[in-house]
TORLOTI-637838 format. One line per field, with one value per residue: residue number from 1; x, y, z of N, C-alpha, C in turn; residue in one letter. Coordinates in steps of 0.05 Angstrom, whole numbers. Layout:
n: c(NUM,...)
n.u: c(X,...)
n.v: c(Y,...)
n.w: c(Z,...)
ca.u: c(X,...)
ca.v: c(Y,...)
ca.w: c(Z,...)
c.u: c(X,...)
c.v: c(Y,...)
c.w: c(Z,...)
res: c(A,...)
This chain:
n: c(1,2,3,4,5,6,7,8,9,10,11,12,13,14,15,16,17,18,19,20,21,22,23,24,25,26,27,28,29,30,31,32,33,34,35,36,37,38,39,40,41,42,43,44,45,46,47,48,49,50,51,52,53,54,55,56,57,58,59,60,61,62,63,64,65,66,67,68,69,70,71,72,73,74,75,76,77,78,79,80,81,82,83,84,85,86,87,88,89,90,91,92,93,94,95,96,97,98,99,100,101,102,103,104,105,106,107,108,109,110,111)
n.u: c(1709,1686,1667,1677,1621,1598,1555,1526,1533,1494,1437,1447,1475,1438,1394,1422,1432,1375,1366,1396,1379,1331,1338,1367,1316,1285,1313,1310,1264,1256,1286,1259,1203,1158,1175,1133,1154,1202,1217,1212,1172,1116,1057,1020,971,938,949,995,1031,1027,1054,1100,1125,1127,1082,1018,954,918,943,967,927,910,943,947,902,918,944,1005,1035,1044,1000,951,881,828,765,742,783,855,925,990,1049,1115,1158,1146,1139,1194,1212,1190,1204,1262,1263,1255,1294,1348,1401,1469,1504,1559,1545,1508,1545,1584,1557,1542,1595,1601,1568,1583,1636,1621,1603)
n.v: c(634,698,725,779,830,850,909,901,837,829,813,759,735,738,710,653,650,645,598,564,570,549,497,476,491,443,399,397,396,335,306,316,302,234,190,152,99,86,40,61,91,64,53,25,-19,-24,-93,-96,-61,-70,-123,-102,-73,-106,-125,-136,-128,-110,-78,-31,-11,9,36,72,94,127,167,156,116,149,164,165,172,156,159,95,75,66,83,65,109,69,98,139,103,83,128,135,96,101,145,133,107,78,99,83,61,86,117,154,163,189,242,249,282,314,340,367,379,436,461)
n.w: c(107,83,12,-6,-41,-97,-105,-151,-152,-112,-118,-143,-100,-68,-82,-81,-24,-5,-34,-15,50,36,31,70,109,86,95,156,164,138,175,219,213,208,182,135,120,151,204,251,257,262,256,308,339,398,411,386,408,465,459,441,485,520,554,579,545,581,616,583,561,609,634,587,589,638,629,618,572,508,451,401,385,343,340,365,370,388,380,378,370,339,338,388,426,435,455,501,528,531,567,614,635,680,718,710,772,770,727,767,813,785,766,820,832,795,809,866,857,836,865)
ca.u: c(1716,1662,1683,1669,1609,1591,1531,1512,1522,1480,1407,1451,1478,1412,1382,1445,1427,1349,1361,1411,1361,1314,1352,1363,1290,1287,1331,1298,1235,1256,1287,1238,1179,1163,1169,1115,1176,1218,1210,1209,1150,1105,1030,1010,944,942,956,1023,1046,1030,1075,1126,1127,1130,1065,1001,936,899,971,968,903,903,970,943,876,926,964,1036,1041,1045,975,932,863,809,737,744,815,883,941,1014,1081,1137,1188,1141,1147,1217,1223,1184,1225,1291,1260,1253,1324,1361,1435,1500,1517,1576,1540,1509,1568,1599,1539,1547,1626,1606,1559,1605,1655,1601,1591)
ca.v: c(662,713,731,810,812,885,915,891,811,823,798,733,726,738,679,639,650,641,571,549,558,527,472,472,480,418,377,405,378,313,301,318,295,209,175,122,73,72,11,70,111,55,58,5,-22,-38,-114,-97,-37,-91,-144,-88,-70,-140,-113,-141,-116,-88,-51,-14,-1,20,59,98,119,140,185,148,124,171,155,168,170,160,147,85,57,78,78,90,105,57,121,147,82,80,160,136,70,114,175,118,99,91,107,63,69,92,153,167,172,212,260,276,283,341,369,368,396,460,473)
ca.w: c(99,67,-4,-11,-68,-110,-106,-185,-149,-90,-123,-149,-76,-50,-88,-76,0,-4,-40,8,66,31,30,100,116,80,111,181,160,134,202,244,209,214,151,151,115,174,220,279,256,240,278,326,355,425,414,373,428,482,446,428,509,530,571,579,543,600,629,562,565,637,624,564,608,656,596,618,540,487,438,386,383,328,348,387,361,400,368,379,351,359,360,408,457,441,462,525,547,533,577,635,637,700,709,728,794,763,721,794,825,772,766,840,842,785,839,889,848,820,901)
c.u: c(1694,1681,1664,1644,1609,1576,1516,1503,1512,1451,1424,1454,1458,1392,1393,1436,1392,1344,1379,1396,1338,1319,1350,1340,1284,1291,1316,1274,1231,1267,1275,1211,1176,1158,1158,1138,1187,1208,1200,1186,1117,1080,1026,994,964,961,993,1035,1048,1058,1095,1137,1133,1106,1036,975,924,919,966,956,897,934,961,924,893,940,991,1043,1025,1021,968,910,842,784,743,769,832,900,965,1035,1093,1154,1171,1155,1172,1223,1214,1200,1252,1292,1259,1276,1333,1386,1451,1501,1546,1567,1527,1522,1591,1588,1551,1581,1614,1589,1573,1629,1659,1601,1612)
c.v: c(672,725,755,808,849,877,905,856,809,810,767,721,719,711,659,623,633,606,547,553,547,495,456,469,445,390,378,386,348,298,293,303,259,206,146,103,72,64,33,88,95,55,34,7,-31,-68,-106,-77,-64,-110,-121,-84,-94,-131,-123,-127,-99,-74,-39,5,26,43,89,113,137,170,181,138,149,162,179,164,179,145,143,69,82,61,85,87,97,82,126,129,82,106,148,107,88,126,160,103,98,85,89,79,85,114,173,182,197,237,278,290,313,362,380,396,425,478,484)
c.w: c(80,45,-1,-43,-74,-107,-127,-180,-132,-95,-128,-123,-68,-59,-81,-36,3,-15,-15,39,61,33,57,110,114,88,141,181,151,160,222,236,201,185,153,137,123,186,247,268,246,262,288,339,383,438,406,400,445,480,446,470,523,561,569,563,556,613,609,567,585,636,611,572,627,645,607,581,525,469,427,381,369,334,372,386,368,383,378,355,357,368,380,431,456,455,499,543,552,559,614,647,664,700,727,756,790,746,743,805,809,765,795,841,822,801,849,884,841,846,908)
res: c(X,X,X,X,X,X,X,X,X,X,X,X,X,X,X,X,X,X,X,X,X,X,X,X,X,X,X,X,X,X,X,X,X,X,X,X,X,X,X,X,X,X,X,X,X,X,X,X,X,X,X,X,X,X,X,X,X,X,X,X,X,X,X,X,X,X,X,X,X,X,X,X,X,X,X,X,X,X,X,X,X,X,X,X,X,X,X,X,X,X,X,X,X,X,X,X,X,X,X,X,X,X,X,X,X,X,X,X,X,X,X)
């Protein structure tokens, strides 16, 4: 519920408001943005991605020329992000025969 304000508390509101999406910004950006002290935002060479993939050196390699992983590149050193690889193992998922089957029934059902 909005409490009714006078005209005399509308600058207090108005700061009231302006700190409270600041806030929010805040929070938006702590969110979204990787904090190198979580375990999921932490950078990895080739060897460590490899190991983290359970994937060979030269698949990486030959992967990341292809641009199937996600990477970073300085000079002559690639790098990734684990969230990245984890965003890209997730994004490769395949579904129960059973979320299949329940996918098409909501086709079916749409038709």
């Amino acid at each position: 519920m909005i409490n009714k304000i006078t005209f005399d508390e509308v600058p207090s509101a108005m700061v009231a408001v302006l700190n409270k999406l600041h806030s929010i910004e805040l929070a938006i950006t702590q969110l979204t943005t990787c904090n190198t002290k979580e375990p999921d935002c932490d950078l990895m060479t080739v060897d460590e991605a490899a190991d983290f993939l359970h994937l060979s050196k030269q698949t990486v390699y030959q992967d990341n020329a292809a641009g199937k992983l996600p990477s970073m590149k300085k000079g002559k050193r690639v790098y990734f992000l684990k969230s990245d690889l984890i965003k890209y193992l997730k994004d490769g998922k395949r579904k129960t025969k059973a979320e299949a089957a329940n996918d098409a029934n909501k086709f079916l059902a749409n038709q």
